[in-house]
C-alpha positions, 0 to 999 in steps of 0.5 A, spaced: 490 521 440 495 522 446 494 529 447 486 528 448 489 523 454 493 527 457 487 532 457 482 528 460 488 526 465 488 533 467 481 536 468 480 536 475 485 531 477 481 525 474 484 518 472 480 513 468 474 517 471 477 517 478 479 522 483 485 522 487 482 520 493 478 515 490 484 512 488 487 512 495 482 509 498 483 503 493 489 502 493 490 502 501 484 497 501 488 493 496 494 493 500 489 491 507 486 486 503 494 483 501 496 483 508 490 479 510 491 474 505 497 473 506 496 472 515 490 466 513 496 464 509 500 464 515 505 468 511 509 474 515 507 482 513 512 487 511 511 493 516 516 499 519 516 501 526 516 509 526 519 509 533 524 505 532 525 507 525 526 501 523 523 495 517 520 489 520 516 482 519 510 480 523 508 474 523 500 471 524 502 471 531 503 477 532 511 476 532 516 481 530 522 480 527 527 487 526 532 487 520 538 490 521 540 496 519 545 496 515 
């Protein structure tokens, strides 16, 4: 049975019958539909400023907070 799976898995790059681009998709909307609860819940977002290469929140109100690095 487990080398079966592992041959479905293999064919054309198909998991549980989807492809790896589907799977992105739905996965990034996952994460978008998360960072929307979590601003109508007046909860910050986890985010990172590639300029500044640096981790921050952001706030509903469009604050930021930097961590320090460490």
């Amino acid at each position: 049975m487990e080398r079966a799976l592992t041959e479905d898995w293999d064919k054309d790059d198909n998991i549980g019958g989807l492809s790896d681009d589907e799977l992105t998709y739905r996965f990034k909307e996952a994460i978008r539909i998360d960072d929307e609860i979590r601003r109508i819940k007046g909860l910050p977002v986890a985010r990172y400023d590639l300029e500044r290469r640096q981790s921050y929140l952001e706030y509903p109100d469009g604050t930021r907070e930097y961590r320090e690095k460490p």
